[in-house]
C-alpha positions as MATLAB code, in Angstrom:
seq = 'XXXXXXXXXXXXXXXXXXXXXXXXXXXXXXXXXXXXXXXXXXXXXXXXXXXXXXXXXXXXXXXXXXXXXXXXXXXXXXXXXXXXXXXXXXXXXXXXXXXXXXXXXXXXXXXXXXXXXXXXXXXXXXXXXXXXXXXXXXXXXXXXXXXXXXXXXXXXXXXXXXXXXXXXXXXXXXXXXXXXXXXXXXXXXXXXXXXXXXXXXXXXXXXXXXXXXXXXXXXXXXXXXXXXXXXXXXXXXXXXXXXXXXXXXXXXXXXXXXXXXXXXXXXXXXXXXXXXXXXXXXXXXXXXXXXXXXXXXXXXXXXXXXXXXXXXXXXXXXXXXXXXXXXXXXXXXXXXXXXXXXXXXXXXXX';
ca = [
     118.727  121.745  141.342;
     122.476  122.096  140.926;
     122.166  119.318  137.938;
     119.631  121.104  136.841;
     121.805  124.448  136.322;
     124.485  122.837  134.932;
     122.918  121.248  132.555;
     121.221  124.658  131.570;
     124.930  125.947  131.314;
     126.075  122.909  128.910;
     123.011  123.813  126.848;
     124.045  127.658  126.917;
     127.722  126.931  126.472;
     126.798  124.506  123.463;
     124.372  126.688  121.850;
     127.053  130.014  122.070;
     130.078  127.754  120.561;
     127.846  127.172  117.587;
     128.606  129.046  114.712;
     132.075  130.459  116.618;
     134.155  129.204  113.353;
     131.925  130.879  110.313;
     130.901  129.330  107.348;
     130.168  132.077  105.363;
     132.112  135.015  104.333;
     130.025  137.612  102.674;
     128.600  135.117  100.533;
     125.039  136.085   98.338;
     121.918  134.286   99.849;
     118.594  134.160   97.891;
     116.069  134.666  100.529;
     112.051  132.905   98.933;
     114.082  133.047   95.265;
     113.880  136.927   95.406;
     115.591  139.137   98.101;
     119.021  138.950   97.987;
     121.501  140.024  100.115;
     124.952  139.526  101.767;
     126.220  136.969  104.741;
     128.642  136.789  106.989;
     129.347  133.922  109.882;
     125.936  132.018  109.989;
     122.302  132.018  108.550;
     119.798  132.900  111.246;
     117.312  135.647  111.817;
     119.407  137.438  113.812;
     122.178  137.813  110.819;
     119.575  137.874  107.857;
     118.029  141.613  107.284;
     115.158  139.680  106.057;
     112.142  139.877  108.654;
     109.585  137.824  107.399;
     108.403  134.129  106.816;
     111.645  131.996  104.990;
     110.165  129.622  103.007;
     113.251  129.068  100.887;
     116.764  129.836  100.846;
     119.246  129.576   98.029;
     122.987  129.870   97.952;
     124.682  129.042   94.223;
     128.341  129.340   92.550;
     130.236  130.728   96.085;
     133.010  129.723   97.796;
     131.833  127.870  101.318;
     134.618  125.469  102.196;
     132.339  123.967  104.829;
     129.926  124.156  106.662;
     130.466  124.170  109.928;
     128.648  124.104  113.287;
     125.624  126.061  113.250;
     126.242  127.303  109.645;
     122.373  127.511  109.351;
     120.151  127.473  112.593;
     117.323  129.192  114.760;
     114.812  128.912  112.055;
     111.397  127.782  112.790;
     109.221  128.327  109.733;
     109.114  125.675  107.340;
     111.678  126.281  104.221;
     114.223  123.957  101.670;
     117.474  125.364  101.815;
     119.493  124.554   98.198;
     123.437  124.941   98.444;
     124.740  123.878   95.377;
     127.920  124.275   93.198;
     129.469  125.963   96.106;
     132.949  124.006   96.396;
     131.605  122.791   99.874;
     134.441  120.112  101.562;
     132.666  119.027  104.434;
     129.616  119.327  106.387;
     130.628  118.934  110.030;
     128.262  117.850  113.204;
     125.241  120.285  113.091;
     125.919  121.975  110.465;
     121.966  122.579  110.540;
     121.009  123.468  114.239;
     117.838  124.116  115.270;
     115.973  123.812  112.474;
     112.477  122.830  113.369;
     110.691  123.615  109.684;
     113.448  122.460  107.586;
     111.679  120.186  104.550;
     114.213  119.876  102.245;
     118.135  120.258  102.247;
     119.895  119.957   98.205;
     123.413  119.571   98.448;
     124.085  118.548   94.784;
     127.445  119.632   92.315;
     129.712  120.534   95.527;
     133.119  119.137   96.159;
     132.160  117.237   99.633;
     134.819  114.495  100.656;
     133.487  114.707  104.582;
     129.959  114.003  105.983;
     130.445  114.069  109.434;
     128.266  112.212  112.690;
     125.352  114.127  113.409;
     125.678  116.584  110.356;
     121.717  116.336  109.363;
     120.406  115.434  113.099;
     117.635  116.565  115.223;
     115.737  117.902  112.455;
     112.015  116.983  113.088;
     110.697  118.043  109.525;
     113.189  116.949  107.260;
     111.549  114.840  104.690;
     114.616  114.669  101.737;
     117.930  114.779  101.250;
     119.794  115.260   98.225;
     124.068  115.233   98.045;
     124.867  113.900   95.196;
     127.263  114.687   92.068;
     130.058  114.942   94.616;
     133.806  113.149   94.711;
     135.090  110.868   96.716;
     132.788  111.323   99.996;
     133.080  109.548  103.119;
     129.948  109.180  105.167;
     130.260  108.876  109.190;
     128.112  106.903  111.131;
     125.092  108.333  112.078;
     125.627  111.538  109.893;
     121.790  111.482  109.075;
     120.522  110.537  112.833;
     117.038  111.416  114.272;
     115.060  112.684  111.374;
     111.968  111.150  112.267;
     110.238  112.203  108.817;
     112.791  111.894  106.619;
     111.546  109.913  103.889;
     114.065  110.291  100.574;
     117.650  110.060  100.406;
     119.828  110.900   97.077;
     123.512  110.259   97.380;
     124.002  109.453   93.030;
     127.494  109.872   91.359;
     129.749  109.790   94.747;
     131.869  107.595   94.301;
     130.831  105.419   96.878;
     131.974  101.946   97.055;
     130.723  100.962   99.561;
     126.310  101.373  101.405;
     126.180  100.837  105.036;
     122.903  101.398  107.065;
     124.822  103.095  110.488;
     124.792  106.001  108.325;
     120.776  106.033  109.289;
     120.347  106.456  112.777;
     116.207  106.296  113.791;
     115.313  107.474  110.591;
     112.214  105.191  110.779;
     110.555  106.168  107.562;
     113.001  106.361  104.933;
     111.625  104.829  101.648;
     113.354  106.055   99.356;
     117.194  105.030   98.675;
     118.639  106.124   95.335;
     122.869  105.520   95.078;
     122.884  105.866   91.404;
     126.424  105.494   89.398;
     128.596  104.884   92.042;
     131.008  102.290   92.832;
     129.298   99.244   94.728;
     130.494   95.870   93.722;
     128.231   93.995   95.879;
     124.981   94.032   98.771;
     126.111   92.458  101.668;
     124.151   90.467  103.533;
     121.350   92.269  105.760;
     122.107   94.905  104.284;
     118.847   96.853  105.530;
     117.290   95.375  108.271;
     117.576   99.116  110.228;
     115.688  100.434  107.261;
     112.941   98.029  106.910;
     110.181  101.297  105.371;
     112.260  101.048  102.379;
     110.140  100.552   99.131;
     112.182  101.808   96.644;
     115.781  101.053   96.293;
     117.920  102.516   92.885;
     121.173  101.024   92.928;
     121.277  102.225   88.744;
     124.273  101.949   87.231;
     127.138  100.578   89.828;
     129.420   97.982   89.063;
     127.442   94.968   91.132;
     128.832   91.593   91.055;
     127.169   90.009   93.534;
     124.418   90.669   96.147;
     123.833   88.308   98.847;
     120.990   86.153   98.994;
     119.720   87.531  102.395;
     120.712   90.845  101.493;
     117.141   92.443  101.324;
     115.705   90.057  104.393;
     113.471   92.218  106.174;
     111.735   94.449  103.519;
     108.763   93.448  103.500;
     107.631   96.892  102.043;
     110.168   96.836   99.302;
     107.922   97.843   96.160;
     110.522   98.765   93.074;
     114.094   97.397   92.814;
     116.230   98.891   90.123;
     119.720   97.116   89.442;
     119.938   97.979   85.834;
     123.197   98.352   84.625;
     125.303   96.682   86.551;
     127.691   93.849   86.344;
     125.229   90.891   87.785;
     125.315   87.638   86.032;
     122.610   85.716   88.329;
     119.992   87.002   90.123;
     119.404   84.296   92.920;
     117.743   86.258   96.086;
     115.252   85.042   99.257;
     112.887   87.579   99.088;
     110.393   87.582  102.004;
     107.318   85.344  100.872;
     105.003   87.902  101.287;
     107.144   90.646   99.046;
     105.037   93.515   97.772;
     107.506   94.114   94.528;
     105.556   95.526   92.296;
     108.427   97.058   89.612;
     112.157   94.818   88.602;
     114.666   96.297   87.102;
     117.463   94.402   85.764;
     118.067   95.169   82.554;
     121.565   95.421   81.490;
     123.890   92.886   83.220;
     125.347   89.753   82.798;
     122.139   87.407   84.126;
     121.811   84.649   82.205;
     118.923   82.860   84.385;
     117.186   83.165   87.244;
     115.771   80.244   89.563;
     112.127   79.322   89.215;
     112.055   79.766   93.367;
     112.816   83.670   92.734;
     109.843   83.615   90.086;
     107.366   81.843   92.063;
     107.931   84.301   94.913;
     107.996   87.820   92.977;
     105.183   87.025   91.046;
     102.477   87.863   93.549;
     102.479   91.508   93.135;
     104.864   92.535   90.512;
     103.821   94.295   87.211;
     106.813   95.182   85.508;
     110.138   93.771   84.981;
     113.003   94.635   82.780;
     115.076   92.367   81.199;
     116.512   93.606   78.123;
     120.029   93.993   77.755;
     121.300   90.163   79.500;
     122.983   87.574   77.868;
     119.946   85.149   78.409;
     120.296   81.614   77.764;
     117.443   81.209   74.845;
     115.617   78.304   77.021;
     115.468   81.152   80.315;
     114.427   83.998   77.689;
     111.356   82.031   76.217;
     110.677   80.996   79.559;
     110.834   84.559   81.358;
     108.066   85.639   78.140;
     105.839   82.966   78.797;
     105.994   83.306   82.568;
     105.389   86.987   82.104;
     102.311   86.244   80.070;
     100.896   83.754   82.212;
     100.946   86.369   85.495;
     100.100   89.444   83.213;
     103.665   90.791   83.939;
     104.506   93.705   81.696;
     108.041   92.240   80.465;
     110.507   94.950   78.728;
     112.864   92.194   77.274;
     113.359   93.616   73.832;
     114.601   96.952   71.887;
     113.156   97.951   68.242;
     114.976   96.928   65.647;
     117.238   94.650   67.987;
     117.744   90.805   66.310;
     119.688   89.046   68.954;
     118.292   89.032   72.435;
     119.465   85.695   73.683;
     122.548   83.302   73.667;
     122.879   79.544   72.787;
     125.172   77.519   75.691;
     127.778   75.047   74.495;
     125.637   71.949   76.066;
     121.575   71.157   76.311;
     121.514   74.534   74.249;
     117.567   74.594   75.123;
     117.291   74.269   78.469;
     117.140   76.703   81.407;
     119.891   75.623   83.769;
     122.139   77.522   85.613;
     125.513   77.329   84.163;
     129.687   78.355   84.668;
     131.345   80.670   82.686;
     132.914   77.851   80.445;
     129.442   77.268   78.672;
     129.184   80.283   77.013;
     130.964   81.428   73.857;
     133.067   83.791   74.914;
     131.251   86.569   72.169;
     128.120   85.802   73.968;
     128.707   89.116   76.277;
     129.629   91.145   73.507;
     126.352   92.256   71.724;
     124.438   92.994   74.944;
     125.801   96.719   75.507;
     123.554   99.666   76.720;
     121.131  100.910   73.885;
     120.422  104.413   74.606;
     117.360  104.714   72.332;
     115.819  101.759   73.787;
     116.576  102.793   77.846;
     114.551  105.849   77.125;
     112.067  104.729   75.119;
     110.984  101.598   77.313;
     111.608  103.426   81.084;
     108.641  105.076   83.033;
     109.777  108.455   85.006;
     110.098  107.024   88.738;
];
């Protein structure tokens, strides 16, 4: 019994400390995109003159430094809650408390360089979350933990160099990842096994080098891959034999071939591939065309008007080996640079 009370008291003690350094100082909140009003401290019913159901709130263009503990809590009903362009610096742990309804959280155009443990935890309807077009942010481990329905993540144009999967903690179905233009150089190894409802990955526009044949071992859902515009120049990868890839995306690197094991095993289910925009040796281009054909593989591997879409090697100019550095020209890179017309011409809205 006297565990018991003490435990209440924690609980009590906890709850009260919440929300004891504010968050906001009469900042402008856009209650269901049309009652307005003024905030102090934190967001709850108790602080909000608004009385009935939230469905959305909105706060745009203020000054919030961070958010702190219990900057938003005690809301049941289910809502999004959009904070953007508000010079946030950090969310800290439980930043959104108590929050059983909470869909959707946008925390896009801020000036974040701290996500903290346990910011977005404990938050049993969370489905997305969106931080990106921030600088410079450093993710804790665990800062998204227990969100048993959270099922999109957007962290594009961060900065980050660097993915790690402790940032999840029993998130169990995440499937979407998108990290567009940051600063990754490589996939490790593993790097997902704690994520293995992934099916759609967008690492768009990074600076990848390298990505570790094992790195995608244990995504067996994994159902579009997009690596375009990076700085690949192979693309050898175990996939899991029975892959479900339907949609490849790896236009506009440095790949100049890719091993007849990867082809036999992504051919089962995919439909689409991208290739355009890669150095390919000619005897690996001709080959990727005919091997598209032959599995009815839609293959984007060309943009109007474009004449030169693949490179002669030095030696055995016609076949499709993989080959050093040394056996290209060194112009060979040069006329394979981003085409704008033909990115948005040949790319279907994901």
């Amino acid at each position: 019994m006297f565990k018991a009370h003490v435990l209440l008291l924690l609980l009590i003690l906890k709850h009260s400390l919440l929300c004891s350094t504010p968050s906001f100082n009469n900042n402008v909140v856009n209650v269901n995109k049309i009652i307005k009003e003024r905030i102090n401290g934190c967001i709850s019913p108790e602080t909000l003159k608004f009385k009935g159901k939230i469905e959305d709130i909105t706060i745009t263009f203020q000054n919030l430094p961070d958010l702190n503990g219990g900057a938003i809590r005690d809301i049941s009903s289910k809502f999004n809650i959009t904070l953007h362009d508000n010079n946030i610096g950090s969310i800290k742990s439980e930043a959104f408390f108590n929050l059983s309804g909470l869909v959707g959280v946008n925390l896009y155009t801020n000036k974040i360089k701290l996500v903290s443990t346990n910011s977005l935890t404990n938050l049993p309807s969370l489905t997305s979350i969106s931080l990106s077009w921030d600088n410079e942010v450093t993710i804790s481990p665990s800062a998204f933990s227990n969100l048993p329905q959270l099922a999109q993540v957007m962290l594009d144009f961060n900065n980050l160099d660097t993915f790690e999967q402790d940032w999840f903690d029993k998130t169990p179905k995440l499937r979407e990842l998108h990290m567009i233009g940051n600063h990754l150089r490589t996939i490790p190894k593993a790097a997902f096994t704690n994520l293995q409802s992934i099916n759609l990955l967008n690492f768009q526009g990074n600076k990848i080098e390298s990505i570790d044949k094992d790195a995608f071992m244990g995504l067996r859902n994994l159902n579009k891959l997009i690596l375009k515009q990076n700085k690949l120049k192979s693309f050898d990868i175990d996939f899991h034999t029975h892959l479900k890839l339907t949609y490849l995306a790896i236009d506009y690197n440095n790949i100049t071939f890719i091993p007849d094991k990867v082809l036999d095993t992504i051919q089962s289910h995919l439909l689409t591939i991208h290739i355009v925009g890669n150095p390919w040796q000619c005897g690996c281009f001709h080959k990727l065309i005919s091997w598209g054909a032959k599995n009815a593989i839609t293959t984007f591997s060309q943009c109007p008007n474009q004449e030169l879409v693949c490179v002669y090697p030095k030696t055995n100019p016609n076949e499709c080996i993989e080959r050093s550095d040394d056996d290209f020209y060194s112009e060979a890179w040069t006329p394979f640079v981003v085409d704008t017309l033909c990115y948005i011409m040949n790319e279907p809205f994901l």
